[in-house]
N, C-alpha and C positions, 0 to 999 in steps of 0.2 A: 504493500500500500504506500509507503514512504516512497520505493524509487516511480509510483505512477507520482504522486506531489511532486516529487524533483523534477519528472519529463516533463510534467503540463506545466509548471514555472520557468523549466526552461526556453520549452517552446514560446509560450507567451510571453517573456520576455525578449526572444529575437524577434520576435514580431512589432513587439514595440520598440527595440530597438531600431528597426527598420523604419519605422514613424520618426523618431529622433532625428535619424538621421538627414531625413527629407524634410521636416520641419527645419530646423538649425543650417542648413544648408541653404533652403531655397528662401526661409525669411529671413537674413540679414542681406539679400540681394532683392528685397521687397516683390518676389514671386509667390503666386499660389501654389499653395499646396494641392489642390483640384485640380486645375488646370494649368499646362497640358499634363497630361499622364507619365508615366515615370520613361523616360529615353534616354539612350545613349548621347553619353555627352559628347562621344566622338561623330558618329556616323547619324544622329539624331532619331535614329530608325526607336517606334514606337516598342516599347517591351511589351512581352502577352505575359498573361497571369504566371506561367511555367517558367518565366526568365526572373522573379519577384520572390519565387522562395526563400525564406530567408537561409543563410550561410549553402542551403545544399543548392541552387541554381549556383552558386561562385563557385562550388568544389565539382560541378558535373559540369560546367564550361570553363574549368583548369583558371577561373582566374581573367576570364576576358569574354567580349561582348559577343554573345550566338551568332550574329549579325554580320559586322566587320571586321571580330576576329581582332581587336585591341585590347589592350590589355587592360585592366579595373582596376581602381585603386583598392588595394587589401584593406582599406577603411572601411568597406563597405560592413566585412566578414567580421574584423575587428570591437565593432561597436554591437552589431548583434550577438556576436556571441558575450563580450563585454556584460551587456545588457543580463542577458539568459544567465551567467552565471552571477552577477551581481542577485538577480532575482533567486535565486538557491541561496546565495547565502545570509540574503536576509532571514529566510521560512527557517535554514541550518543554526543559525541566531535565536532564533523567536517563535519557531515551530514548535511543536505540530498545534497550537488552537492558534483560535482569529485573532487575534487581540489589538489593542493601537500600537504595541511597539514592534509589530509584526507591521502594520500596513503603513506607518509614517519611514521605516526602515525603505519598502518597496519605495515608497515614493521620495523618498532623497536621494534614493540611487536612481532612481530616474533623473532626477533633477542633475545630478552630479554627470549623469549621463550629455543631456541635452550641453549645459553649460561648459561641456569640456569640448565639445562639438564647436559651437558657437564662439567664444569666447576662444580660445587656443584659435582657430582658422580668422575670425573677422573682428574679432578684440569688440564683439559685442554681445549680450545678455536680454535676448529676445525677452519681448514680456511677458507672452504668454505662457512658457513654462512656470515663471514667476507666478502666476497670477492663478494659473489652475494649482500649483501645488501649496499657494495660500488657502486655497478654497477649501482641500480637501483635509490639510492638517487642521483648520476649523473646525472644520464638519467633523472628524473624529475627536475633538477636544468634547465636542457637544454631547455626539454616540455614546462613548467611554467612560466619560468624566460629567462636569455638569456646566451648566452657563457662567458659574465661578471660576473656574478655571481658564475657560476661552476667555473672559475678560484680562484675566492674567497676563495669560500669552500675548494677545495682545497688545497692553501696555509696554511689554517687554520687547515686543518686536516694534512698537513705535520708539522707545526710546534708544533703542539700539542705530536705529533708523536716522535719528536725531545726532546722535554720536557722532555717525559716518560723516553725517552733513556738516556737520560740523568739521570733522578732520577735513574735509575736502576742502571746505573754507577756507581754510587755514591754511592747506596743500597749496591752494591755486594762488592764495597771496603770497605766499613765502617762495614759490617757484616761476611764478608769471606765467602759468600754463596749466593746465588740467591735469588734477592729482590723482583724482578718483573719476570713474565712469558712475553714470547715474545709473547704469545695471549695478557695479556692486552696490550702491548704496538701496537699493531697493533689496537686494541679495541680501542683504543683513535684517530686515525687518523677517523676510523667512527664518533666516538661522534664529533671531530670539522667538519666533514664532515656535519652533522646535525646541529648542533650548532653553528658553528662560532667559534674562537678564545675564546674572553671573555666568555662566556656564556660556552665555552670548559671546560675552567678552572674552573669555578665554580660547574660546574659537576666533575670534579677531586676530589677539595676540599670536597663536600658533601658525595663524594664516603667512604672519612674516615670516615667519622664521622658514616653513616650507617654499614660498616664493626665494628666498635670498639665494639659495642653492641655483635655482634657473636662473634670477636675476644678474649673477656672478658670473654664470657661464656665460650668456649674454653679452657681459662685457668682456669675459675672455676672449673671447670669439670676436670681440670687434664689432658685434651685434646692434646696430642703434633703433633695435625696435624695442615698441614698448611694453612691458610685463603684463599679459594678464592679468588682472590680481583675482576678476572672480573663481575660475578654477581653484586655485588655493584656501579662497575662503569654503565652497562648500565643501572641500576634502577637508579642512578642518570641523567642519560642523559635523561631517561623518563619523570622522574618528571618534570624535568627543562620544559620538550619539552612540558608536557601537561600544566604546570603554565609558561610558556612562559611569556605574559604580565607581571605577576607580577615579576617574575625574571629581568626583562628587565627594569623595572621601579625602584626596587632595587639596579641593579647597576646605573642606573643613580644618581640615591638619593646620595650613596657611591662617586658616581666620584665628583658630585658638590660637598659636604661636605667635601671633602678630599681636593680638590681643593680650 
């Protein structure tokens, strides 16, 4: 019974990996996701439903288009399976019952999904993964929990919100240029949505420290592009979300000792 839960979250997770990936692609070049239907970007010829499978049409056409015989970016394979296995190990995490730290799991790794997509290729933070995976951690604060709580979250993800805005403020005057993108700072109002306040911030903080590592190379390399930052904030809010306990035990450690 467990390895049928592991296929159908696998599978359903390539699937929507596959969505990911045609969302985050085709909307920071302001196309529909409808219209036209899914084509080679080489030879433009239209794909049929059997060219769409997720990871097995790329492993039964070796890697390249049915059509003109060009080769696919292994991005494709990449993110769906990405996805699929992200999806196992949230359930591997927080299985086998439903609960909310099962389905906000699912949905961060999507999120973490979309925005690595996004954000890494076009150094932008579409809104609407933003905005549906506001909706849906809501909606289980309400299911799970009760209207006390969602207010909670809430406030925490406005004031974190607040925070950013703030940094950025103060980025753009101290540097004469834009510090922060207004994706991440919308990106942060989810993570206190998730997270709460403290445990917010502490995902902030960890965000740099995983950025400096690429940052650094970046300028090894001679690189004058500029940092992502949202990638590193939701892989920070990840971590935290799946080491939760011990996070939550480290700041308490930090509060009495400081105190």
């Amino acid at each position: 019974m467990q390895g049928f839960v592991y296929f159908f979250l696998f599978v359903f997770g390539t699937v929507f990996g596959s969505f990911f990936h045609v969302l985050n692609t085709r909307g920071p070049m302001n196309e529909s996701i409808i219209k036209p239907g899914s084509y080679c970007s080489d030879c433009k010829h239209a794909l049929k439903w059997y060219d769409l499978i997720p990871l097995l049409s790329y492993l039964f056409n070796g890697g390249k288009c049915h059509y003109c015989k060009k080769k696919i970016s292994f991005e494709y394979f990449a993110v769906e399976f990405s996805t699929g296995m992200l999806f196992c190990l949230a359930y591997y995490l927080y299985g086998p019952s439903f609960s909310y730290e099962l389905v906000v799991c699912i949905t961060l790794f999507s999120l973490c999904i979309n925005i690595y997509i996004s954000d890494f290729k076009y150094y932008i933070i579409l809104d609407s993964p933003l905005l549906v995976t506001s909706i849906l951690v809501m909606v289980f604060k309400i299911f799970f929990f009760d209207f006390k709580t969602l207010i909670i979250a809430i406030v925490s993800g406005l004031m974190l919100f607040t925070f950013m805005l703030l940094i950025k403020k103060i980025g753009d005057f101290a540097f004469k240029r834009e510090s922060l993108g207004g994706g991440d700072i919308k990106l942060s109002f989810v993570v206190g949505l998730i997270l709460g306040l403290r445990l917010g911030l502490c995902a902030l903080i960890l965000s740099t420290f995983l950025a400096f590592p690429y940052a650094f190379l970046n300028l090894f390399l001679g690189q004058k592009k500029e940092v992502p930052f949202g990638p590193f904030i939701i892989s920070a809010c990840a971590i935290i979300y799946v080491f939760l306990p011990k996070f939550v035990n480290l700041l308490n450690y930090l509060f009495i000792y400081i105190m």
